[in-house]
N, C-alpha and C positions, 0 to 999 in steps of 0.2 A: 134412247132413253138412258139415262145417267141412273148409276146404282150409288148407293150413301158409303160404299167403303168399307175399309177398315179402319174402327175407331182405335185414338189413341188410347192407351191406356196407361196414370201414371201413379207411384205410391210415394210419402212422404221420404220414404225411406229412400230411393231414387233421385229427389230433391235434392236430399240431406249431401246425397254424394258427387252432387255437381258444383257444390258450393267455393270449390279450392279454386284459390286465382288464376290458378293455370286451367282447369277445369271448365268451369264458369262458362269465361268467353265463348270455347269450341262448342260448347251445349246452347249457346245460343246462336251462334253459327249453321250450326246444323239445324234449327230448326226452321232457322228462316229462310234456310237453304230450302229446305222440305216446300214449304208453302210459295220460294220463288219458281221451284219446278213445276208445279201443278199451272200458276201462271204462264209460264212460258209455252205449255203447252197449248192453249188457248189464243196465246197472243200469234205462236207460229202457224196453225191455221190460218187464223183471219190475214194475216200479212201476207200470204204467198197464193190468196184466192181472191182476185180481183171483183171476183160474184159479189162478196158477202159485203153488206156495205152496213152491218148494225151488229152492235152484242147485247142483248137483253140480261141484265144482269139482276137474280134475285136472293131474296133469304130472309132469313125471321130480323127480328130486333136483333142489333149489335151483330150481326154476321161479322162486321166490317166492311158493306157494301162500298161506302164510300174512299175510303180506302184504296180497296181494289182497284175500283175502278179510276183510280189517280193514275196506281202504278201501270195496270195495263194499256193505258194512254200513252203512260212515256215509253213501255214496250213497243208499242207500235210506230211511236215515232222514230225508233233508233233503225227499224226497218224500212222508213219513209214511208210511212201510211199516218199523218195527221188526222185528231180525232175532235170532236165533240161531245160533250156530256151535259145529259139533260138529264134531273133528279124528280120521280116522282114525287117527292116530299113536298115540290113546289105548286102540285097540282092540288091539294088541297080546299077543297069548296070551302072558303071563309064567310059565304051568305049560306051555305046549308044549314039547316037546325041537326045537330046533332041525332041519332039515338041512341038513346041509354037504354043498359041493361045493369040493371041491380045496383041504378045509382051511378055507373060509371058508362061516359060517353062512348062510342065509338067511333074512333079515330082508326079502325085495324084494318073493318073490311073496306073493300075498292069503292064500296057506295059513297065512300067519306070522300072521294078525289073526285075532282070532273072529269071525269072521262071522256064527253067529249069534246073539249078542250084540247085534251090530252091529246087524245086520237087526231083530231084535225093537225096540231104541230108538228107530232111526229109524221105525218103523209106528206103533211109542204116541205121538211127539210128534206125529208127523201129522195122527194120530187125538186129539190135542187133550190127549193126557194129560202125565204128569210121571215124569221118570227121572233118576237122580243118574247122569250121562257118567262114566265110569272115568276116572284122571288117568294116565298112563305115565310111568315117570321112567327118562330115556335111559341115564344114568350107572350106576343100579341094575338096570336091565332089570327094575323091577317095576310092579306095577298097583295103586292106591289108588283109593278111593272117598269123596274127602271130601263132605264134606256141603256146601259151597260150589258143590259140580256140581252142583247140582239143578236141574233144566232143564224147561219150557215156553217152548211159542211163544208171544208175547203174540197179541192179537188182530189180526187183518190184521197179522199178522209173514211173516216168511221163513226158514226154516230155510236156515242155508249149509254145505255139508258138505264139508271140504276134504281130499285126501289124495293119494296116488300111485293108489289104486285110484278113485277117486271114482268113473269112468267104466264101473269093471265091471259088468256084467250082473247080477253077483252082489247087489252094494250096492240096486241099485233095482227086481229086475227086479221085485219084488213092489208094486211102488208106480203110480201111475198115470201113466205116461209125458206126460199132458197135465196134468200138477203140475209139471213141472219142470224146469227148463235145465240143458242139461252144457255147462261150460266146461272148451277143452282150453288149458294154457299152457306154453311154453317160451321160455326165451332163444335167437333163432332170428336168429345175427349171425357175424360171422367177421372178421379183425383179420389186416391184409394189409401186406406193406413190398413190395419185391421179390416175393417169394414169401409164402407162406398163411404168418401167423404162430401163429395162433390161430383155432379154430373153436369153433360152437357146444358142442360135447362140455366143449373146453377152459373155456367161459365158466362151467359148472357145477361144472365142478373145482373153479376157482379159487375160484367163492363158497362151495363146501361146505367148503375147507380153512379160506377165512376165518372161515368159521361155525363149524365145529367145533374149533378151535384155542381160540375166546373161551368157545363154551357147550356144549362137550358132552366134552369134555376128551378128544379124539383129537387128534393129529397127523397131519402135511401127508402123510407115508411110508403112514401104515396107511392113511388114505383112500384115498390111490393104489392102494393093494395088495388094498383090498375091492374097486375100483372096477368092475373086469371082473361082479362080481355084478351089478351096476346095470346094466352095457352088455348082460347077458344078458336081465335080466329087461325091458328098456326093449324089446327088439328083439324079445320075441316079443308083448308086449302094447300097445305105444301106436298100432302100426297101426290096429288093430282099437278104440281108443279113443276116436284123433282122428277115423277111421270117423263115430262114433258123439253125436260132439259138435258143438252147435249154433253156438259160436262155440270160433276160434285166436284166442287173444291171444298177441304175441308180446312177454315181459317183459324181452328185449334194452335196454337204453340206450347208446345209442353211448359215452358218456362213462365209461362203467364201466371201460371199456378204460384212463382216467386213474387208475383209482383199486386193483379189485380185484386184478389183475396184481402190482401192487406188494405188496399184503397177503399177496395169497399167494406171492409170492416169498419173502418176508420167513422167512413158516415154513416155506417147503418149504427155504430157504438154511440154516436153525435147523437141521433132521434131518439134512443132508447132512454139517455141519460134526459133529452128534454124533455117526452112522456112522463119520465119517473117525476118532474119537477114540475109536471103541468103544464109544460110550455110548449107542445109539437106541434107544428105548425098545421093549420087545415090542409087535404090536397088538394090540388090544382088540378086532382083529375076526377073528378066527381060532380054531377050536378048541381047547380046553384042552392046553397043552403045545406047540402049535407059536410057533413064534417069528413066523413070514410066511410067508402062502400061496407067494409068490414074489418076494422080496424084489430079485433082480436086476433083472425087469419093472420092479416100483414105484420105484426106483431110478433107472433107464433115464428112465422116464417123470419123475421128477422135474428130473431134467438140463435133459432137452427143454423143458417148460414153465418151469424157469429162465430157462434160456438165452433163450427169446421173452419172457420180461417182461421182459430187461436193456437189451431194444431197445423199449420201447414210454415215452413220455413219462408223466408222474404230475403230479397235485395231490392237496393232502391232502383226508383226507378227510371234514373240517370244510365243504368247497366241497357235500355231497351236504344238499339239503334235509331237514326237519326229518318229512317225508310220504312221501321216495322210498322205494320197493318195496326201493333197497339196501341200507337200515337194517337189516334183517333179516339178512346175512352181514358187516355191519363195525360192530353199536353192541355 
């Protein structure tokens, strides 16, 4: 059973003082030093036990799953164990009818994936064989099969399976539990002045706005306004997850605090001003015909995460290496 840690904890005033050019760099150094050791430790298991032939890899919205699980790939290749990665995101029932709760779809819980889909692919690659992975396209909300997915594990490879559910009972229970490690991840940090500026919840925000603003074509408003779906379906299942997982990595970087706050102020400041002018766009994440589950909330909330990124210091975000896990919510 994996324990959550010890969270980061940072204040502006700390920020403030890593800002000098000589400075700067080593603070960002070290943090990504922090998040490649926790890595490493993961990856030098699986490479030196010829048993384990899978890492189930989970976590809320914007952990960084995908990410990770890039780098831990090329960790295990520098070891010669080649890998495979299969994303539950691709799993996605696009003939299911939705259900909505207060207006807004569920996409959270594992009812929204096929499972057994899912479950059948991952037992054939296991067992040695070959399956073209469905490809999901977020924008369309449909499911392709190109021929490009066609997938086997090579030999002494790793299959890596990354998603929100990764951990469920459901994903593996048929598999041999001495095959294969669960990794649980979240950004597990909080951004302090005076008083709490910013907690972990907020640090996921902020990367999914920045993420979905550039590649998935929502805005900073509708994000906010799904968001309570994610806080529902996070709080009845990641107990029982991180329960169940062999290692926490915690994908926190203090220095993000420089960077994503800004990005997503930027767009959640874009919605506010289009609101003020009558122009914000409907969301894309609510059932047919309504305009927002509850658009005062997501509003409300938008203010508030405002307002604490006007106080927190920035560099750009040219400073984020060319490997960090951030790349993933600002390239």
């Amino acid at each position: 059973m994996a324990v959550a840690g010890e969270k980061i904890y940072y204040t502006t005033n700390q920020l403030e003082n890593q800002l000098g050019s000589r400075s700067l760099p080593g603070f960002i150094r070290s943090c990504e030093t922090k998040l490649l050791e926790q890595l490493q430790n993961v990856a030098n298991r699986v490479a030196w036990d010829p048993e384990i032939r899978a890492i189930f890899i989970s976590g809320p919205s914007s952990s960084g799953k995908t990410t990770f699980t890039h780098r831990i790939a090329s960790a295990l290749a520098l070891y010669g164990r080649p890998s495979v990665t299969v994303s539950l995101d691709n799993y996605y029932n696009d003939q299911a009818t939705p259900n909505y709760i207060n207006g807004r779809p569920d996409f959270e819980s594992i009812e929204a994936l096929d499972v057994p889909l899912m479950v059948t692919q991952l037992e054939t690659l296991l067992g040695g064989g070959e399956v073209i992975v469905p490809r999901f396209d977020f924008r369309t909300r449909s499911r392709s099969w190109p021929e490009g997915n066609r997938t086997r594990i090579p030999p002494n490879g790793v299959l890596l399976v990354e998603g929100l559910h990764g951990l469920s009972p459901a994903v593996s229970a048929r598999l041999d539990p001495a095959a294969f490690v669960r990794v649980m991840l979240t950004p597990w940090a909080t951004l302090g002045s005076d008083r709490s500026l910013l907690d972990a919840r907020d640090i996921r925000i902020m990367r999914r706005i920045s993420r979905d603003v550039r590649h998935r074509g929502t805005h900073a408003v509708a994000t906010l306004d799904y968001w309570p779906m994610m806080d529902q379906t996070e709080a009845a299942i990641f107990p029982s997850y991180l329960e169940a997982a062999d290692y926490f990595i915690n994908t926190a970087l203090a220095y993000e605090f420089l960077i994503i706050p800004k990005l997503a102020g930027e767009a959640i400041r874009s919605d506010l001003e289009a609101h003020t002018r009558g122009e914000l766009p409907p969301s894309t994440y609510v059932k047919e015909g309504i305009y927002y589950a509850d658009l005062p909330t997501a509003l409300r909330e938008a203010r508030r995460i405002l307002a604490a990124t006007m106080e927190v210091p920035s560099i750009s975000p040219a400073n984020v290496p060319e490997h960090s896990i951030l790349n993933e919510f600002i390239s």
